[in-house]
N, C-alpha and C positions, 0 to 999 in steps of 0.2 A: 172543288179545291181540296184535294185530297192532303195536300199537307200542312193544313191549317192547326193540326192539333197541337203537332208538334213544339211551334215555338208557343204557343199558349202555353202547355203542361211545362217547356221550360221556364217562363216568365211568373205562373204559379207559384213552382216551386223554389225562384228564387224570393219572391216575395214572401212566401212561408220561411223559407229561412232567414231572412234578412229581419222580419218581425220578431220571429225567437228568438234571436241575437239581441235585436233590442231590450227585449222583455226585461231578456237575462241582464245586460248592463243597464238595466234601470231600476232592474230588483236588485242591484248591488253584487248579482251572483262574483262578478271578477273582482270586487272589491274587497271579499269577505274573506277569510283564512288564506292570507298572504303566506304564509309559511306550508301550505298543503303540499304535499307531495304523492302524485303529479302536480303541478299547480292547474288550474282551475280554469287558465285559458288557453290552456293545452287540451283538455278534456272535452272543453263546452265547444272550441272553435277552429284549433288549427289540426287536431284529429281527425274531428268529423271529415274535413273540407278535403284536407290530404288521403284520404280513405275514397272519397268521393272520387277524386281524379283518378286515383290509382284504379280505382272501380271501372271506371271510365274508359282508362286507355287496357286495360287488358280485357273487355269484351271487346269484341268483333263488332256487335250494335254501335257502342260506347267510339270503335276504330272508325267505323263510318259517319257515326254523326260528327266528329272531329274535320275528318274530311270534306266532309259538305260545308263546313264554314264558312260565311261568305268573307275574304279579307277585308270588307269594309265593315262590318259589323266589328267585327276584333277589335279595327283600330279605333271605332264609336267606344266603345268597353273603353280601350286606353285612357279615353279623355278625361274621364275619373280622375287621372291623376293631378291634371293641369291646378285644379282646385286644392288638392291633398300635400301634394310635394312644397309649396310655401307655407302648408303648416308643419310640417316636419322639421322645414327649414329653421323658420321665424316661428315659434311656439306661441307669441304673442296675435302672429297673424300676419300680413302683410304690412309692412312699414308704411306710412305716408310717406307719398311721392312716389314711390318704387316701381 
């Protein structure tokens, strides 16, 4: 099984980052100096991730593993939202009955 490593090392590293993320908003890091400039969730979370892709899609490695994606895996990823999108919606949560 030669390309077993691969999605491991991804699933790793997304689990490493998904843990610092946590850390960070349970040390209060996104809570503390609202007034910072940059602010704070720009620095700790939509940088890194956006630096990431852009990493990503202009290596040629980064082009190829883009490409091997399996489309069912992607829209597995999607489901994510099923759960997320009525809290955006209803900030309370899901309404009874709904």
């Amino acid at each position: 099984m030669p390309g077993w490593r691969e999605p491991l090392r991804y699933w790793l590293l997304t689990g490493v980052w998904l843990a610092v993320q946590a850390a960070l908003a349970v040390a209060g890091f996104y809570q503390t100096h609202l007034e910072a400039l940059p602010p704070r969730l720009v620095v700790g979370a939509i940088l890194p991730a956006v630096l990431l892709m852009v990493a990503v899609m202009v290596s040629a490695r980064g082009r190829r593993w883009i490409t091997r994606l399996p489309m069912a895996d992607l829209a597995a990823i999607s489901v994510v939202r099923v759960g997320v999108e009525p809290g955006l919606v209803c900030p309370g949560g899901i309404p009874p009955g709904a």
